[in-house]
C-alpha positions in Angstrom: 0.0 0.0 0.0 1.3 3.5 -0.9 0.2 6.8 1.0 1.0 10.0 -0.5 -0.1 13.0 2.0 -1.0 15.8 -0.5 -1.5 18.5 2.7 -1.5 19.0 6.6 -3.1 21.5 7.5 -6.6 22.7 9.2 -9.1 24.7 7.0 -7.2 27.8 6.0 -3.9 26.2 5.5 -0.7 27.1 6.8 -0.4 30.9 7.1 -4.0 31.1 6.8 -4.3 34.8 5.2 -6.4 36.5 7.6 -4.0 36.1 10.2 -1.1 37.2 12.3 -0.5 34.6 15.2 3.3 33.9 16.0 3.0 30.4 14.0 1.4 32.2 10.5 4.2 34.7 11.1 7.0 32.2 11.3 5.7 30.4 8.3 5.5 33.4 6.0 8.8 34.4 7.0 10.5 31.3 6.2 8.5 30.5 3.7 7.2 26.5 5.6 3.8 26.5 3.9 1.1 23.8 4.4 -2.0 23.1 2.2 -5.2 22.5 3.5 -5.6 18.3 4.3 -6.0 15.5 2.1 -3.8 12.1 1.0 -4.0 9.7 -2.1 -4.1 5.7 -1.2 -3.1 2.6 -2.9 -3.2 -0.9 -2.8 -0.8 -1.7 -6.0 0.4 1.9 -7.0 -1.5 2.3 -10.2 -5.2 2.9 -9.3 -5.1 5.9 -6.3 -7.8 7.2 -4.3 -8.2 10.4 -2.9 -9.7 11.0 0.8 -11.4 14.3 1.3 -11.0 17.3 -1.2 -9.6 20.5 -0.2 -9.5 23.6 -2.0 -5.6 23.5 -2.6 -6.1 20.4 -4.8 -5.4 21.9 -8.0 -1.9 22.9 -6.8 -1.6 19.2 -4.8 -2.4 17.0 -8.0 0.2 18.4 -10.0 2.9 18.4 -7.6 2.3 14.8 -6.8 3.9 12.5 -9.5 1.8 9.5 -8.9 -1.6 10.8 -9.9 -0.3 13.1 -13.0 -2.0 12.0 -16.4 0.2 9.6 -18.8 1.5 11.8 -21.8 -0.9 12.4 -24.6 -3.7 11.6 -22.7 -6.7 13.3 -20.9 -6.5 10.1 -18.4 -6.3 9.7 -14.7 -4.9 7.3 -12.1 -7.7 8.9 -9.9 -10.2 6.5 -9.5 -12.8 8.4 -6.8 -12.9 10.4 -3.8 -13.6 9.4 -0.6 -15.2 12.1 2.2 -14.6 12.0 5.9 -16.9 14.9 6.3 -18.4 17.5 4.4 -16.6 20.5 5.7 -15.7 23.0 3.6 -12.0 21.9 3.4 -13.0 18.3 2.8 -14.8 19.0 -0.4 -14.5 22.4 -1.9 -11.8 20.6 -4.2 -14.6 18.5 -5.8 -15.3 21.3 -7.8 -11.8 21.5 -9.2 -12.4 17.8 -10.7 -15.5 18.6 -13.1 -13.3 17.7 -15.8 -13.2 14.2 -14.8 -15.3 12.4 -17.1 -16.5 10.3 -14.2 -16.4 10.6 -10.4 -17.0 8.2 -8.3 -17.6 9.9 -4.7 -17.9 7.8 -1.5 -19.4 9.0 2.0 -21.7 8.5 4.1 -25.7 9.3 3.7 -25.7 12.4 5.9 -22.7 13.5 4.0 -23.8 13.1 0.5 -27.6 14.9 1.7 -25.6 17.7 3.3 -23.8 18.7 -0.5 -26.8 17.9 -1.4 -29.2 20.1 -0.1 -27.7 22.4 3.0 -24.7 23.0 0.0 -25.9 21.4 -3.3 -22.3 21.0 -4.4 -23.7 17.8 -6.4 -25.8 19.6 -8.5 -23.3 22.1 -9.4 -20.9 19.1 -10.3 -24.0 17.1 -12.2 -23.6 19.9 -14.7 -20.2 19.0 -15.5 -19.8 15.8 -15.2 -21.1 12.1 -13.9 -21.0 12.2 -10.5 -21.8 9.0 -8.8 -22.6 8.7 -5.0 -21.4 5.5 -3.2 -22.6 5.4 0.4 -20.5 3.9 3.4 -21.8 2.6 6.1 -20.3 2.1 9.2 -18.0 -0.9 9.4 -19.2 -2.4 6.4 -16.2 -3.2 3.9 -16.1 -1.7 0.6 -13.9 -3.2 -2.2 -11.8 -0.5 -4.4 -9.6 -1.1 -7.6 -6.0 -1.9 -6.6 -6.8 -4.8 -4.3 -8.0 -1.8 -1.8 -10.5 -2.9 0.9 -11.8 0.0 2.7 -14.0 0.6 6.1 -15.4 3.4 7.8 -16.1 4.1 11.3 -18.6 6.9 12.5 -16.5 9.1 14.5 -19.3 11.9 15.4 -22.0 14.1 14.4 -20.2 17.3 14.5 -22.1 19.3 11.2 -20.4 21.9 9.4 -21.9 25.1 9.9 -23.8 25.5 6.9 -25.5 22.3 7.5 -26.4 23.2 11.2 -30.0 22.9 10.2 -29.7 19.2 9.4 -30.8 16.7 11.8 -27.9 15.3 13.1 -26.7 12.2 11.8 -22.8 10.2 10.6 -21.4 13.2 9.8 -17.4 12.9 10.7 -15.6 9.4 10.0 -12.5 7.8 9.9 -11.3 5.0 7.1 -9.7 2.1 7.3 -7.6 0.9 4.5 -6.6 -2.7 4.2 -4.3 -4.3 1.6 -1.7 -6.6 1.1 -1.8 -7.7 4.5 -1.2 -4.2 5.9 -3.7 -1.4 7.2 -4.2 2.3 7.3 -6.1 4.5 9.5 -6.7 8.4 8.2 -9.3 10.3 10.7 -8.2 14.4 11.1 -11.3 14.7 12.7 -11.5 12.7 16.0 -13.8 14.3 18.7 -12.9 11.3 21.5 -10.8 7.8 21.3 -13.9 6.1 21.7 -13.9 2.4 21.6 -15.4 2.2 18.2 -12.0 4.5 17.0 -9.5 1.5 19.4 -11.5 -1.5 17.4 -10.6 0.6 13.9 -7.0 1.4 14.8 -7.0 -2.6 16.2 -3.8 -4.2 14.3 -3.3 -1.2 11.9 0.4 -0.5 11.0 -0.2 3.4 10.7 -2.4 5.9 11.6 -3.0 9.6 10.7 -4.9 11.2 13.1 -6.9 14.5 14.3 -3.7 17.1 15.2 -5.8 20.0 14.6 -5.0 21.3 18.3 -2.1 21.0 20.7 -4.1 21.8 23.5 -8.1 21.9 24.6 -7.4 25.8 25.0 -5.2 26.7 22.2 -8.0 29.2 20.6 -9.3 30.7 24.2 -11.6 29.0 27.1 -14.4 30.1 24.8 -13.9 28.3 21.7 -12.1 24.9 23.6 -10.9 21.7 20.8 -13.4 19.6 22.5 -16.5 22.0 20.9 -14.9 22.4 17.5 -14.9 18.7 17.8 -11.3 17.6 17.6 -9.2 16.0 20.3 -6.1 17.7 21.6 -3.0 16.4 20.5 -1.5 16.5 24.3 -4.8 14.5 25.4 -3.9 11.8 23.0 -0.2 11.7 23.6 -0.9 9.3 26.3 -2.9 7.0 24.6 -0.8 6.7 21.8 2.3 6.1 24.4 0.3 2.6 24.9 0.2 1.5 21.2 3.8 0.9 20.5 3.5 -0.9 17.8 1.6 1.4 16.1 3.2 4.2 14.2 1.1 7.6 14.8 1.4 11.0 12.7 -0.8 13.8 13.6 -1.8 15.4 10.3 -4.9 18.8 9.9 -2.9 21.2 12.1 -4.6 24.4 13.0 -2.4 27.4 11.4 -2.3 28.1 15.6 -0.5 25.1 16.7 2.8 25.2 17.7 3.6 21.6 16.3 3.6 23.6 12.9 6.9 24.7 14.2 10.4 22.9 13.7 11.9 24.5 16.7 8.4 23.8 18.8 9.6 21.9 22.1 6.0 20.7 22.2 7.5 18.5 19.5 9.5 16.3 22.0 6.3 15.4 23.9 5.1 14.2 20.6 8.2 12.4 20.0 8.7 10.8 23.8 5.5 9.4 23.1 6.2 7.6 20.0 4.3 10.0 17.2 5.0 12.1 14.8 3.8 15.2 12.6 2.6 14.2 8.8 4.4 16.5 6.0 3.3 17.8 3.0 4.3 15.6 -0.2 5.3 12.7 2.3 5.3 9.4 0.7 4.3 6.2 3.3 4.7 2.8 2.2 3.5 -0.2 3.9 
């Protein structure tokens, strides 16, 4: 199985534009940029899936070797999209693949009805192209090309806000990705480890999880991790400690979080407790 991490960062990116916090300062002055978050996955290296769709994917696709076009043709090794939720950042970059002659998107029912009605994204994309909605259920297997197997696992209800008006329902998830023997977690948006989360992670080799927060107060006691729905990395450190035979990277950093940082000493903690922090362009192979 081959992993390419397209970007790392929280909605907004890394600087985010609107803002002059020490971290968005220290990128722009160095120049240590980082799209908005999103990978590739494959089980054989030839037919690639995307999971989630930010709005930097025009400039991600190209960069990334693996998922350019052969020469002469108007061909893709892209063969769908799949959607841990239906943020903004997760799926704004849909619209940047209407040229695809097909597109095969996978999520879950409250997903597909949110960019369906509360943002009718679909019906924007229907005018371009054949857009075909696969739903996934939790912990039901699906089979992809490339000897993929995929499963989700409901992680939350947390809605975006433009959907606030739907009832609640599966809207967050995590995937599972299983070939050759080896597995993959990806879930940027974990609210709590529940048990359901431990059972997905089980035996997995890797895992890319939530580090959209250091701490549960990084943005003020009024607007704590916990309510935007993401765990603090710190609050996790410990329970990663105890999976040692899992390798961790935190990956969807807020453009506030010191782990952005080379120079961060929050980074040992991470690193003491076995993790690390996903970059841009990184290629995983299992």
């Amino acid at each position: 199985m081959k992993i390419r991490v397209l970007g790392t960062a929280a909605g907004g990116g890394s600087p985010q534009w609107n803002c002059g916090c020490p971290e968005c300062e220290e990128a722009r002055a160095t120049g240590r940029s980082r799209t908005q978050d999103g990978l590739a996955v494959s089980g054989d290296g030839s037919a690639w899936y995307l999971v989630n769709a930010s709005p930097d994917l025009r400039a991600q696709l190209p960069a990334t070797p693996e998922l350019r076009p052969p020469a002469g043709t108007r061909d893709t090794p892209v063969r769908g999209v799949l959607l841990t939720s239906a943020e903004l950042d997760h799926t704004l970059g849909l619209l940047g693949l209407r040229e695809a002659a097909d597109l095969d998107v996978y999520a879950t029912a409250w997903v597909h009805e949110a960019l369906t009605t509360a943002f009718p994204l679909r019906t924007v994309l229907s005018a371009y192209t054949r857009a075909h909605r696969h739903d996934v259920r939790d912990g039901e297997p699906i089979e992809l090309a490339g000897g993929l197997r995929v499963t989700a696992t409901v992680l939350g209800a947390k809605r975006p806000r433009y959907a606030s008006g739907l009832a609640p329902g599966a809207a967050v998830c995590a995937y599972r990705f299983d070939a050759g023997g080896r597995a993959f977690v990806y879930a940027p948006g974990l609210a709590t480890w529940s048990p359901e989360f431990e059972k997905a992670i089980g035996d997995a080799d890797l895992v890319a999880v939530d580090g959209t927060f250091f701490t549960e107060d990084e943005m003020g006691p009024a607007r704590p991790a916990s309510g935007m729905g993401h765990l603090a990395v710190r609050d996790q450190l410990p329970l990663i400690h105890a999976r040692p035979r899992t390798r961790f990277l935190f990956t969807h950093l807020n453009n506030t979080n010191p782990l952005l940082r080379p120079d961060a000493p929050e980074l040992a903690e991470v690193t003491a407790a076995g993790a690390a922090v996903a970059a841009d362009g990184q290629l995983l192979e299992l």
